[in-house]
N, C-alpha and C positions, 0 to 999 in steps of 0.2 A: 825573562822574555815571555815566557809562557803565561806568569804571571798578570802581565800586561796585556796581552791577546785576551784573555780571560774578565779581567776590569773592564776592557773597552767592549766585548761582547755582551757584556753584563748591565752598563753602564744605556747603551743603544737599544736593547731590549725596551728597558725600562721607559726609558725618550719615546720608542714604539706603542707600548699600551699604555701611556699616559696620551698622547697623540692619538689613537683611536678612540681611547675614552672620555676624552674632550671632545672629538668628534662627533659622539653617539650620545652624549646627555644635550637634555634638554636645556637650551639657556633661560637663564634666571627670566620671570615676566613674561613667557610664550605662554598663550590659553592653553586649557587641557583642551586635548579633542572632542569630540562630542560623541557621545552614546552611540554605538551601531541600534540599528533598528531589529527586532522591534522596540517603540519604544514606551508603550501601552498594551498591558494585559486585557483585549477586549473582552475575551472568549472565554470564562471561568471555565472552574471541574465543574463535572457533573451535580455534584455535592458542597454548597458554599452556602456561605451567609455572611451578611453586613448591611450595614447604617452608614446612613449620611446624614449629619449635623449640620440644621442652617444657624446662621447667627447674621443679624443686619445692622448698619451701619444707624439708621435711624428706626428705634422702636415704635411697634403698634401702641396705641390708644385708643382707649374706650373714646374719649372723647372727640376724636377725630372720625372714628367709627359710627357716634352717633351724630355728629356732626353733618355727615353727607346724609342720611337716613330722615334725619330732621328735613334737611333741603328737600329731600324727595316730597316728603309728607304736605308739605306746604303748595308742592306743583300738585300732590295729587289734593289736595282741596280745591282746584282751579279748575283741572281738567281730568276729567272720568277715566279717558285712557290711561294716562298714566292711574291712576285710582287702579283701575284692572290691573295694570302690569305688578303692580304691588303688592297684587294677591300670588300671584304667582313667587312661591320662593323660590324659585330658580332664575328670576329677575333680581331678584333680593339681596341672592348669593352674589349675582356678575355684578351690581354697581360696588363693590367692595371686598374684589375676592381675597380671602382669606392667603397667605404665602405660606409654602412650606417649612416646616422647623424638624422633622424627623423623614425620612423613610427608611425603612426596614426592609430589606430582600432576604428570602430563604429558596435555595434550590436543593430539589432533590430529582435527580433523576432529569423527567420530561415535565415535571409539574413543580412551577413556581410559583409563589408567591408576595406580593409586595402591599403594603400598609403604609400609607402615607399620614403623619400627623400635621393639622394643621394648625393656624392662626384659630382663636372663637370656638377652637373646640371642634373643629372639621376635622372628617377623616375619611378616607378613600380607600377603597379596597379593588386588588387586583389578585386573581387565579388565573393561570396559563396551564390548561392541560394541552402540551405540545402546541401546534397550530391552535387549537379551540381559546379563545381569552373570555374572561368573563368578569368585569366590572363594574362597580358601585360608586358612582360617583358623590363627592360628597354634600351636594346639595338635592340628591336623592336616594330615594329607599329602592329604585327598582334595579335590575342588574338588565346588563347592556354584553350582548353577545357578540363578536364578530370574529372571524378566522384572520390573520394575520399571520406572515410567515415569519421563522427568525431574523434578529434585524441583525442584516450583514456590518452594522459600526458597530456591534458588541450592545457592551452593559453601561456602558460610558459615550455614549454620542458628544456628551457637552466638551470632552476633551479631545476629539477627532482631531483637533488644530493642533495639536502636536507634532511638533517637525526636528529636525536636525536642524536648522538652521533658525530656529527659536530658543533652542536651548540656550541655556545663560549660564549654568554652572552649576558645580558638583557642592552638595552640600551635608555635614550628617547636623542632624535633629532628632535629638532624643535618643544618640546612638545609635544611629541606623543612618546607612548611607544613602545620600536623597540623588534624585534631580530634579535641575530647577527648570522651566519654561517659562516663558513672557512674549503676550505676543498682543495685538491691535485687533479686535475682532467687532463684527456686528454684534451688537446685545444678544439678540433673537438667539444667536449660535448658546447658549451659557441658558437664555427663561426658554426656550421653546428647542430645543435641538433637532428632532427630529421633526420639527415642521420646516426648521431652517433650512435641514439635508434636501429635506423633500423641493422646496423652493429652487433650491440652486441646482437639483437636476431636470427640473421644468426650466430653467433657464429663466427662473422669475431674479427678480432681487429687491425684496422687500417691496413689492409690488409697486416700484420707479418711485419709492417715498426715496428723501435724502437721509440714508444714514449717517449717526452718531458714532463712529466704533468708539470701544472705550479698550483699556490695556488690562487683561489678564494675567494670572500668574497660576501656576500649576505646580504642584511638586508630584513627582514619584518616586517610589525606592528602587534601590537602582541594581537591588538583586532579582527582585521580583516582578518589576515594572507592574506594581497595583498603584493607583491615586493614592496618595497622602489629604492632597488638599487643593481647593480651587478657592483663588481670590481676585471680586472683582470691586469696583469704586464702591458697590451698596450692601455686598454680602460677600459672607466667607462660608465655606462647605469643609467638613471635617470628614473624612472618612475611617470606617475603623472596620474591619473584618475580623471575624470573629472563629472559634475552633468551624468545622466542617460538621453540621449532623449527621448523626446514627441512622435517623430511621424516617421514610420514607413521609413525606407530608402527606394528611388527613386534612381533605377538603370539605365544609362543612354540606349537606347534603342538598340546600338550595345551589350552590355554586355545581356541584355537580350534575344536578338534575338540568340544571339551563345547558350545561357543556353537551348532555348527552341529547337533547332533544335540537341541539342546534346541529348535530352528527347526525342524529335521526330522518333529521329534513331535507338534508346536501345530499345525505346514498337514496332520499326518497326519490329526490329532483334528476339526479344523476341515472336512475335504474331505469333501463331503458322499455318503453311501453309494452303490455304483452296485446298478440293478435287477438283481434276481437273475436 
């Protein structure tokens, strides 16, 4: 008897934690949940560096390059003005601007640095000592000062459209476990981002032109939440970060001499007048 009290105790148990654990798995074909937030590294260390790879869907040519240049030349045998704007290479640069194919970022500390390569051989330079920025744009030799403060969307504006409700699913690439997003967006937000931020807290929207959106796709890894990779209809962007540097960046002495005399002029302006 005892025997059998004991089997059917034994027996019900087991009926029990098979019954709870049916209960508590997940059935076959339900999605994974989505990532708790955060769900983008805006904010690096102190101490970082990385690159972004562009690659496009339809290649640059010379031919097409001098294709529109040609055209130009033929209106400026016609008309003077155009002849003038021609001399100007910063005219020259905009009918044909060059696309990005590298940026490089290095941080140390309060002073960053960023190096953009371009299309034809352009290149762009960017020093940020704290607030102070000091840039070289690439269709000129002069350097261009202004104060700007840190940008509250991080180092990634172009993937601010990151949502929990875009995500698409968990994926690993290259051995490392991703996440996926895909989502419908204005172009602007991906070639101009922080002009795009800027627009839509003026309550502009693409100044009542009819946007295009097109569908993006993002990946992140999903220990670290740093960008992997952004892909739209005309280009793909690779990111890769690299070890952290040692030692403190060395700015070259033009870049510094513009930061310090642009500080020099703000505690000039600021200092309040003495009595005569």
């Amino acid at each position: 008897m005892k025997t059998l009290c004991f089997a059917a105790l034994f027996l019900s148990s087991m009926w029990l934690h098979d019954a709870r654990a049916q209960g508590t798995a997940t059935p076959q074909g339900t999605p994974e949940p989505p990532p708790l937030p955060p769900l983008l590294a805006r904010h690096l260390p102190d101490f970082c560096q990385w690159t972004v790879d562009y690659k496009y869907k339809v290649a640059a040519t010379k031919e097409a390059h001098d294709s529109v240049m040609d055209a130009y030349k033929k209106l400026a045998g016609q008309d003077s003005s155009v002849a003038n704007a021609m001399s100007n290479p910063r005219f020259l640069y905009a009918l044909d601007p060059p696309r990005p194919l590298r940026t490089a970022v290095v941080k140390t500390g309060n002073i960053r640095y960023e190096v953009q390569s371009m299309e034809r051989g352009f290149q762009s330079e960017c020093w940020a000592f704290g607030d102070t920025v000091v840039e070289r744009a690439p269709d000129s030799r002069k350097l261009d000062v202004h104060m700007d403060d840190p940008d509250p969307e991080g180092e990634f504006p172009e993937l601010t459209w990151l949502s929990v409700s875009n995500f698409k699913e968990r994926k690993k690439i290259e051995g490392v476990d991703c996440l996926v997003f895909q989502e419908t967006v204005d172009p602007l937000a991906i070639s101009n981002p922080r002009g795009f931020i800027a627009e839509q807290k003026n309550g502009q929207n693409s100044k009542g032109l009819q946007v295009v959106k097109v569908e993006v796709t993002a990946v992140v890894t999903d220990q670290t939440r740093l960008p992997v990779s952004l892909q739209t209809p005309t280009e793909s962007r690779r990111y890769i970060f690299a070890d952290p540097p040692t030692q403190m960046l060395s700015a070259p002495p033009e870049f510094l001499a513009a930061a310090k005399e642009m500080k020099a002029r703000l505690e000039a302006s600021a200092r309040p007048l003495s009595p005569p």
